[in-house]
Structure formats: structure tokens, C-alpha cells
C-alpha positions as CSV (number, residue, x, y, z in Angstrom):
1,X,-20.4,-6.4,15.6
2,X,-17.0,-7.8,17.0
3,X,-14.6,-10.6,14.9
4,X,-15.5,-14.2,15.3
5,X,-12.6,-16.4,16.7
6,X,-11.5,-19.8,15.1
7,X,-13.2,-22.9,15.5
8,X,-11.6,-25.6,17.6
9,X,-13.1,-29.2,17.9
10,X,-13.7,-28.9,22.0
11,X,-17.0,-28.3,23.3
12,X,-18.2,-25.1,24.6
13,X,-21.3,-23.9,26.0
14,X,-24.0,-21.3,23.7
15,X,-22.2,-18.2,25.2
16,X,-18.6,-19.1,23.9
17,X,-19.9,-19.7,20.5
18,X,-21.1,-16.2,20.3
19,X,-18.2,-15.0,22.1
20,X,-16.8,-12.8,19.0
21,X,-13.2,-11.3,20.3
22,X,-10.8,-10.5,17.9
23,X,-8.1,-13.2,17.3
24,X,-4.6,-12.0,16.7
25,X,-4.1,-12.7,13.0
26,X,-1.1,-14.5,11.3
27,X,1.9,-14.0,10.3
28,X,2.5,-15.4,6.8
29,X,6.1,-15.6,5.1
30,X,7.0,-17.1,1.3
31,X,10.6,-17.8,0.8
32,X,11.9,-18.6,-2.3
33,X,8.8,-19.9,-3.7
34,X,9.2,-21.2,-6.9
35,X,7.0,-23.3,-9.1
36,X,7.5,-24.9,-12.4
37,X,4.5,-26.3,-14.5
38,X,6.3,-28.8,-17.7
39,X,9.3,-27.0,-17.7
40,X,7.7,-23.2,-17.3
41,X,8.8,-21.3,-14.7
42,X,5.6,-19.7,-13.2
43,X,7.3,-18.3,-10.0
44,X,10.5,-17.9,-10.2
45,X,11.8,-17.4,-6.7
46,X,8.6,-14.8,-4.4
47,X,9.2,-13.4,-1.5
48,X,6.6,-12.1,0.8
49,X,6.0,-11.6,4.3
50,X,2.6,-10.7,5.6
51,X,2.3,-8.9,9.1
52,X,-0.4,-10.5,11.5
53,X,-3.7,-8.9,10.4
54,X,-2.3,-7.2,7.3
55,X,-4.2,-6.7,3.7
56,X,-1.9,-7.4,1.3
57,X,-3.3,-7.1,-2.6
58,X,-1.4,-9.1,-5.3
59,X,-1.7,-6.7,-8.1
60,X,-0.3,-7.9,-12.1
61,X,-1.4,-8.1,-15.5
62,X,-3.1,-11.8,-16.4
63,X,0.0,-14.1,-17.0
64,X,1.9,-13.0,-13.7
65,X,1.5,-15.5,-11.4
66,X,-1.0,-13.9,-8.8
67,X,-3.6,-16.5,-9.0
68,X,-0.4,-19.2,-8.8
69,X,1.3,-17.6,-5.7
70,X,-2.2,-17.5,-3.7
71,X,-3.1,-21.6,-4.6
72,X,0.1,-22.2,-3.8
73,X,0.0,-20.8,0.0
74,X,-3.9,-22.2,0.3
75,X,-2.3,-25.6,-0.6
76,X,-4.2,-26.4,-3.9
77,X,-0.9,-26.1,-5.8
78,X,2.0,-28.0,-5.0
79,X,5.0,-25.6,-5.1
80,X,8.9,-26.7,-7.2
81,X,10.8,-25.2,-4.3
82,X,11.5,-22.6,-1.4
83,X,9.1,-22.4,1.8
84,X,5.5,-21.4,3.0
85,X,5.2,-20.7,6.8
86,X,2.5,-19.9,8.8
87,X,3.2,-18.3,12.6
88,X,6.8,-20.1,12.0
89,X,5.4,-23.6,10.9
90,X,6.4,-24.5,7.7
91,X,3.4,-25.8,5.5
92,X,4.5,-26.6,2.4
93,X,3.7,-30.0,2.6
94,X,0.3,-29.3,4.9
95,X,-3.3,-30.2,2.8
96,X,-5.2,-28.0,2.0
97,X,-7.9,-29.0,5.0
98,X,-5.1,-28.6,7.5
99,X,-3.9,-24.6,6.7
100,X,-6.8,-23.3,8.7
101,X,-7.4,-20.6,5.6
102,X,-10.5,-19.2,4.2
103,X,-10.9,-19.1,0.7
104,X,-13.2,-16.6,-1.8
105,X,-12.8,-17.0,-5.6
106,X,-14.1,-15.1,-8.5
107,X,-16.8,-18.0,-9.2
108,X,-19.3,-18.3,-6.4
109,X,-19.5,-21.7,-5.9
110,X,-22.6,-21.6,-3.7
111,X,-24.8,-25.3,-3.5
112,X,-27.9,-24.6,-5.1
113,X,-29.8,-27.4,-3.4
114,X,-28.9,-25.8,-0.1
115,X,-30.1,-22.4,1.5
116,X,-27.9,-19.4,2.1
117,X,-27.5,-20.3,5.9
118,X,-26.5,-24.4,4.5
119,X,-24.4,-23.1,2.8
120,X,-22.7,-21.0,5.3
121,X,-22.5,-23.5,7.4
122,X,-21.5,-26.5,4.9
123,X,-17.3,-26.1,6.6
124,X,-18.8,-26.2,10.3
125,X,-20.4,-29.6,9.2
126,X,-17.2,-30.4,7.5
127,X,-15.2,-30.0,10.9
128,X,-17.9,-31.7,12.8
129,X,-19.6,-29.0,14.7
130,X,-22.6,-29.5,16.6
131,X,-26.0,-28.4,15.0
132,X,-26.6,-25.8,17.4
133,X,-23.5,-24.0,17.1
134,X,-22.9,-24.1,13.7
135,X,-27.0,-22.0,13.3
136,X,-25.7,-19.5,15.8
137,X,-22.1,-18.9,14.1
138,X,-23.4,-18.6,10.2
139,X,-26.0,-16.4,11.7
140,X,-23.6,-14.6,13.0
141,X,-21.5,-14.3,9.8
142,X,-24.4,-13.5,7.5
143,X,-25.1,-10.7,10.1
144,X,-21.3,-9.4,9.5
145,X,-21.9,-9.2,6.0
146,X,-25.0,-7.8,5.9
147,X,-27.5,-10.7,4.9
148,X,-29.2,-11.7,8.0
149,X,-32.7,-12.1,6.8
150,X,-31.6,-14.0,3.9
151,X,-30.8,-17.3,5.3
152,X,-33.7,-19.3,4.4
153,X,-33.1,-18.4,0.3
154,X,-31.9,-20.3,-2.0
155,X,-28.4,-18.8,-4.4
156,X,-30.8,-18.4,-7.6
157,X,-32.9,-15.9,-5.5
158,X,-29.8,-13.6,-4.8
159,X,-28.0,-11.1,-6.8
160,X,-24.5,-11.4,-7.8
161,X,-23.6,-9.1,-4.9
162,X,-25.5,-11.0,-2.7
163,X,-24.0,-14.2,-3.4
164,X,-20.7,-12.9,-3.0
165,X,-21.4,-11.6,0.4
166,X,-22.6,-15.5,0.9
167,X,-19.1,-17.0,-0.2
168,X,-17.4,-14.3,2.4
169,X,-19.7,-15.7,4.9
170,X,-19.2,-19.0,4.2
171,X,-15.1,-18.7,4.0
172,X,-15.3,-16.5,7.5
173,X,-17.6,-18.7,9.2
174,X,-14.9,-21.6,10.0
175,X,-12.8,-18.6,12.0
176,X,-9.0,-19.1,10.0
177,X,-5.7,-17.6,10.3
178,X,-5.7,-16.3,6.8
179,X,-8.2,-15.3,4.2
180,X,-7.6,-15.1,0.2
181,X,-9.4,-13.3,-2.1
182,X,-9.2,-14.5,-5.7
183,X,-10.7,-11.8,-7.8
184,X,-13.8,-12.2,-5.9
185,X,-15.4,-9.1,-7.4
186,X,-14.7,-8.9,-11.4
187,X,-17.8,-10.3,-12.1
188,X,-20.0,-7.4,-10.6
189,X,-21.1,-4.2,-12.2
190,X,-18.7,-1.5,-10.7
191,X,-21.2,0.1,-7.9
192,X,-21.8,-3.1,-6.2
193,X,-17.7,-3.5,-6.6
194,X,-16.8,-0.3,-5.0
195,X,-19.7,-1.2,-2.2
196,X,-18.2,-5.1,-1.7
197,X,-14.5,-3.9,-1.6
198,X,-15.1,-1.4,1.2
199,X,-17.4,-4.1,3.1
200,X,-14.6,-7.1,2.5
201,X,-11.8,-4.2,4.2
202,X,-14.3,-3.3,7.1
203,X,-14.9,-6.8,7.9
204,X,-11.3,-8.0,7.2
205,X,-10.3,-4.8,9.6
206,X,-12.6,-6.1,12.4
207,X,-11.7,-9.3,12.3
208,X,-8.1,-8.8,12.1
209,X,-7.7,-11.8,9.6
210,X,-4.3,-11.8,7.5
211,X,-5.7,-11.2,4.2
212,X,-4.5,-11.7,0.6
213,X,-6.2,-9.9,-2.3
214,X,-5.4,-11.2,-6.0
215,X,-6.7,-8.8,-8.6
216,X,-5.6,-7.2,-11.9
217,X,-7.9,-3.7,-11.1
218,X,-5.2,-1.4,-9.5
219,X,-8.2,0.9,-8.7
220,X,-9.1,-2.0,-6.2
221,X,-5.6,-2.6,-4.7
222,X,-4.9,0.8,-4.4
223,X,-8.2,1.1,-2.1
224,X,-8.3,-1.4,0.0
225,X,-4.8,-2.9,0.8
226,X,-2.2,-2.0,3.7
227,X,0.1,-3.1,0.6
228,X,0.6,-3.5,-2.6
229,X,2.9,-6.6,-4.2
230,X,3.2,-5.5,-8.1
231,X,3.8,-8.9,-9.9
232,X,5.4,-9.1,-13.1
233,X,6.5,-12.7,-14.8
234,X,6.6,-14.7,-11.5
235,X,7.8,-12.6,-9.2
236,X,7.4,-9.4,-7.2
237,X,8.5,-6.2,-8.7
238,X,7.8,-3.9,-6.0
239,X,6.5,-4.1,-2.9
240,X,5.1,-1.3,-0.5
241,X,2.0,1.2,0.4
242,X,-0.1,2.4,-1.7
243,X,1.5,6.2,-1.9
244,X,4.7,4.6,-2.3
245,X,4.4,2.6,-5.4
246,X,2.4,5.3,-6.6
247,X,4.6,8.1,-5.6
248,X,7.7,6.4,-5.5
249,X,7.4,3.6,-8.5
250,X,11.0,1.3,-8.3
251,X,11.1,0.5,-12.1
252,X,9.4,1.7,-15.4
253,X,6.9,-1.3,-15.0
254,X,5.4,-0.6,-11.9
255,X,5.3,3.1,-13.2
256,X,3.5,2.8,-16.2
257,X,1.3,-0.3,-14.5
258,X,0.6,1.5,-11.3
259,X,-1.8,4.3,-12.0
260,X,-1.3,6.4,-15.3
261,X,1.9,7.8,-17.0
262,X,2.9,9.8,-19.1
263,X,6.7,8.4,-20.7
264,X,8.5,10.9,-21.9
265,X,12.4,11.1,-23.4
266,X,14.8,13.4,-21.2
267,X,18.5,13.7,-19.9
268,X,19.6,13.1,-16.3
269,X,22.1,14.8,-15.1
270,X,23.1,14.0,-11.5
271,X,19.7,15.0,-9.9
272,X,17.9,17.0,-12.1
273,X,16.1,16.0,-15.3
274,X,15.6,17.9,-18.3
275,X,12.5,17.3,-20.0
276,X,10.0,19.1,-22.2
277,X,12.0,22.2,-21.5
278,X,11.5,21.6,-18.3
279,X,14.3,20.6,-15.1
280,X,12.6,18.4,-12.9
281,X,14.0,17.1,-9.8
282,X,14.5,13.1,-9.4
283,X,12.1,10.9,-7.5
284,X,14.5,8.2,-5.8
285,X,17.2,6.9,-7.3
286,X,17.9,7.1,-11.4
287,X,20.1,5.4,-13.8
288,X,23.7,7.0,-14.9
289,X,23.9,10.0,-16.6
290,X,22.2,10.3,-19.7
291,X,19.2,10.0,-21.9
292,X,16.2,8.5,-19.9
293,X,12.7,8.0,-20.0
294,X,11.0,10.6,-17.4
295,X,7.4,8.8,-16.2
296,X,4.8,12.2,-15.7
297,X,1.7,11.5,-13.8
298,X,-1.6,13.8,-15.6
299,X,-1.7,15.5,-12.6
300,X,1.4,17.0,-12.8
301,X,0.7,18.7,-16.5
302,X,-1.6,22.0,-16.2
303,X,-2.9,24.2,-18.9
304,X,-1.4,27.6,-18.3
305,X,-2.0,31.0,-20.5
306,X,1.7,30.2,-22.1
307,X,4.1,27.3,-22.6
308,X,4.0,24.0,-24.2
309,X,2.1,24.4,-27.4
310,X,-0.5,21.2,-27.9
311,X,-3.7,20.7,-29.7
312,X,-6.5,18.6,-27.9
313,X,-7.0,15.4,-29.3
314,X,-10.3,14.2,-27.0
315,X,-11.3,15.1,-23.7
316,X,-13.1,12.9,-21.1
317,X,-15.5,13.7,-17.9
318,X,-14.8,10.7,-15.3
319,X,-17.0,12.4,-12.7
320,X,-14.9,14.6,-9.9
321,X,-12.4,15.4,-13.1
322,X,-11.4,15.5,-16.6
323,X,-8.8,13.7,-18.6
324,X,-7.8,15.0,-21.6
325,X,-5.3,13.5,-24.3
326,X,-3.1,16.4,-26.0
327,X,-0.2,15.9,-29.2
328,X,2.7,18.2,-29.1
329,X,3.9,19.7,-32.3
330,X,6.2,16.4,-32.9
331,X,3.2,14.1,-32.4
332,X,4.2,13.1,-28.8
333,X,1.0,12.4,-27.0
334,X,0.4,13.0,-23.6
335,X,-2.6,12.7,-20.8
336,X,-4.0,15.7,-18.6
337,X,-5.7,15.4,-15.7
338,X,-7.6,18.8,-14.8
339,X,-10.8,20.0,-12.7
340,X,-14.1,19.2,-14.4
341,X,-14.8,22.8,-14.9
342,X,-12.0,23.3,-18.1
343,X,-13.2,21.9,-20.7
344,X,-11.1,21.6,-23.6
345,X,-12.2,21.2,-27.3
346,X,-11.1,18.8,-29.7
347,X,-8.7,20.3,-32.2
348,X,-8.6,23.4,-29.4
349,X,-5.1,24.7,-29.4
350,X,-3.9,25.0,-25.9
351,X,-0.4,25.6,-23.8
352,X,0.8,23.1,-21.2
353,X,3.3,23.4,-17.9
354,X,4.6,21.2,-15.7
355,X,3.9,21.5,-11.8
356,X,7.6,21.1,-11.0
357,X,7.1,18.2,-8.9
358,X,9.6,15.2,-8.8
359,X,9.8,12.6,-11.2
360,X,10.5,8.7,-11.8
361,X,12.8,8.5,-14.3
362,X,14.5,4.7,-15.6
363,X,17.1,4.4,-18.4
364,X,16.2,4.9,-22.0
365,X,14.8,1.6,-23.8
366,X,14.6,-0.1,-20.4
């Protein structure tokens, strides 16, 4: 099914309203942002720039300022300072009504005295579409999201998924610029997650919609986004593709936040670091000379015939692979990631190596 196009107020005949081309998405820039709630700095100065059609995910422990940065570019907050724009047109002062942005929060927020298909319509009525048209364009949206024979039901006859796919419907339906997502899926069991996200990406794909994702499940942004904004008190730490901030974490944050590490104490010396008997070569840029902390992913620890002495402290099947938790002889612990088929015991002793591959490093006690 192709994209639906934004709503105007003009009338057009039956055919236009199904006419579904893509519409070139928006280009979305925050300068400066800052906002302040009774003398707390909850931003403290973002900058972002979205590319027309991009999936950006805002990615942060609780506290960050995710949720704040998104209500702040749909207009529900008011920011302190600094600029929102929207294809060049500055909208900081522009209600909420007037953004032209779709909107999906963690909480449904479906009307249960209306069916699925009022309630998919409920914005059309809002902008004062004809009856006709606004039938054939919810239809339409609860076909893109997979509930087309569900119109005539009321939200306590759905499923949690199921009403989620409703409030994607009903925040498409009106045709905007941009779409946020507020943790629209941390209330659903983790198959019906995994299902939505990739549904929410196809559709966001098709439609070529400038999307913003807020979520705290890295699992999530790491899937689904273009790229990945790691907040951290109010502002963005690091900003990039998913490999990258992986791969290539800027700080010890976004290293230990971003996926799992292992931090371990080591010397730098020019590019090389030195640690668990090991020399490593450095991953970007490092500190001066000196003791660091080195940031080993599990996958880059193996068990090998001779080495690293350990003992196995637990060990965990997560489906396609094992993780197991090892303690060094002077208690340091650290996490391997290995095929499903080793199978370590606890108390097992066992020898460790690392792959050689490059590390993050950042100066010690930073």
C-alpha cells in the first residue's frame, strides 16, 4: 500500500482522497533548546537536526529529558530558550494544532464510546473533513496497519497490540510532517513489541514521515532507528548510527549505556592499550597517557584451552547465544558472550582471551 499525503482544507474529488503518493518528509532542527521547570534545568542547551524522512530514536535512562525534548517540538511544552524549526519555519511559538505532527504515546488514549474507525477518524472531524472522505482515509490507515476488519469494534474488544496499532492509525490518518513516538510500546509483552516496532519502521519507511522515537529499551533504538541521540541529563551525548555508537561509543556513558560492557582498568600508551595482559589497539580517540578504563564488549572475550584463569559464576541461554558471568582470581567480574553450544558450569574453572579487536577506552574515574 503506498503513503497517504497530508490533509489540506480544499475540496477534492473520491479519487484524490485515495490518492496515496509519498510526501517528501520534513526537515526538523532544535537549536539551543533549553528548558527550565522552577529553577531545574531539564534541557540544558539540545541540538538536533532531523533529515526529511529520517527515524531518529531518543534513547536515555528515565530522568534525561527524552520525553521533555519530544513535548517540547509537538508544542505541548513551552520551551526557556533556543529555536524549533520545521522546513525553515521557526515554531516555537506555533500551538500545538498548528505543527501539522502526529502524535503516539505510551497510554492509548482511544474513546471508548467510539468505534475503532471513530476513532480514527476523530482528527479528520477535528479539521473539518467531509464525512465521505474522512471513511475512505481511516479505512485506508487501518488497512496500513493491519486492522481493516476491525473498524466497527469498540477499544475494550481489542488487545493491547491492537489498540496501539489504532493510535498509529489515528496519529497517521491526518497526513503530518512529523510523527513522535512516546514509548508507545512498553506496555506490551515483548513478542507483540518486536512485531509493532518492525510494523511502526515499515510504515514510517513507506510513508516517508520524519519520525522521532523516545524510548529507554536500547534493544528498540538500536532496531528501528536511522539514528540514535543518547541523552544523558538534558542533553545529547552522542549522536550517530546504530554501529557507530555501538562500535564507536564517544564517552564512557554511552559505552556502558549503549549495549553491554565490560570496564576494565588499563594503561594507554599512545595507541595501544594494555589490559588484562593483553595490548589492544584504540577505538577513536583516548584520553592522555596513562591509567584508563578499557570498555570490552562480551563478544570480544572467548574461552580458549589457555589464558586468563576465571571461574564461572552463572551462565545464561538468551536463545541464538549464551552469556556467561566469569570472576578473575582478584574478583574482577566480567560478561562472556559465546555460541549456545558451550556451556559452562557454575564454579567450572575456565581460561579466557581476548579477540584482539579495538577498544573504547576513557580516563580512569571519568
Amino acid at each position: 500500500m503506498t503513503p497517504l499525503t497530508r490533509t489540506t482544507c480544499t475540496a477534492t474529488t473520491a479519487s484524490d482522497a485515495t490518492s496515496m503518493e509519498p510526501r517528501a518528509g520534513a526537515t526538523v532542527e532544535l537549536r539551543n533548546v533549553v528548558k527550565d521547570y522552577s529553577g531545574h534545568r531539564a534541557l540544558t542547551g539540545v541540538n538536533l537536526v532531523m533529515a526529511p524522512g529520517e527515524f531518529v530514536a531518543l534513547l536515555g535512562p528515565s530522568g534525561c529529558g527524552k520525553t521533555t525534548v519530544l513535548r517540547a517540538l509537538s508544542g505541548l511544552e513551552s520551551i526557556s530558550d533556543g529555536r524549533i524549526s520545521i522546513d525553515g519555519e521557526d515554531v516555537s511559538l506555533t500551538p500545538v494544532n498548528k505543527r501539522d505532527i502526529g502524535m503516539v504515546f505510551q497510554a492509548y488514549s482511544l474513546f471508548p464510546h467510539m468505534t475503532v474507525q471513530q476513532n480514527v477518524e476523530f482528527g479528520l472531524r477535528m479539521r473539518r473533513v467531509d464525512s465521505a472522505r474522512r471513511r475512505i482515509r481511516a479505512a485506508e490507515a487501518l488497512e496500513m496497519v493491519g486492522l481493516g476488519d476491525l473498524g466497527a469494534r469498540y477499544a475494550h474488544q481489542l488487545s493491547g497490540g491492537q489498540q496501539q496499532r489504532v493510535a498509529l492509525a489515528r496519529a497517521l490518518v491526518t497526513r503530518p510532517r512529523v510523527l513522535l513516538l512516546d514509548e508507545p510500546l512498553s506496555a506490551l509483552d515483548a513478542k507483540v513489541r518486536a512485531q509493532l516496532r518492525d510494523e511502526i519502521r515499515r510504515i514510517q519507511t513507506e510513508l516517508g514521515i520524519t519520525t522521532l522515537f523516545v524510548t529507554h529499551d536500547q534493544e528498540e533504538a538500536l532496531a528501528v532507528a536511522d539514528r540514535v541521540a543518547v541523552m544523558r541529563e538534558g542533553n545529547i551525548e552522542q549522536i550517530g548510527t546504530p554501529e557507530d555508537l555501538y562500535s564507536r561509543p564517544a564517552t564512557s556513558f554511552v559505552a556502558t549505556f549503549v549495549g553491554l560492557s565490560n570496564p576494565v582498568e588499563g594503561m594507554l600508551v599512545g595507541d595501544t592499550v594494555t589490559v588484562l595482559g593483553a595490548s589492544l589497539p584504540l577505538l577513536g580517540t583516548g584520553p592522555a597517557n596513562g591509567p584508563v578504563t578499557a570498555y570490552i564488549r562480551p563478544e570480544d572475550i572467548e574461552f580458549a584451552p589457555d589464558g586468563l584463569a576465571a571461574v564461572v559464576v552463572v551462565s545464561s541461554f538468551l536463545g541464538s547465544m549464551r552469556r556467561s558471568q566469569v570472576r578473575l582470581s582478584d574478583g574482577t567480574l566480567l560478561f562472556v558472550q559465546h555460541e549456545v553450544r558451550v556451556r559452562p558450569e557454575p564454579g567450572e574453572a575456565v581460561h579466557l582471551r581476548l579477540t584482539g579487536r579495538p577498544v573504547a577506552v576513557s580516563a580512569r574515574g571519568v
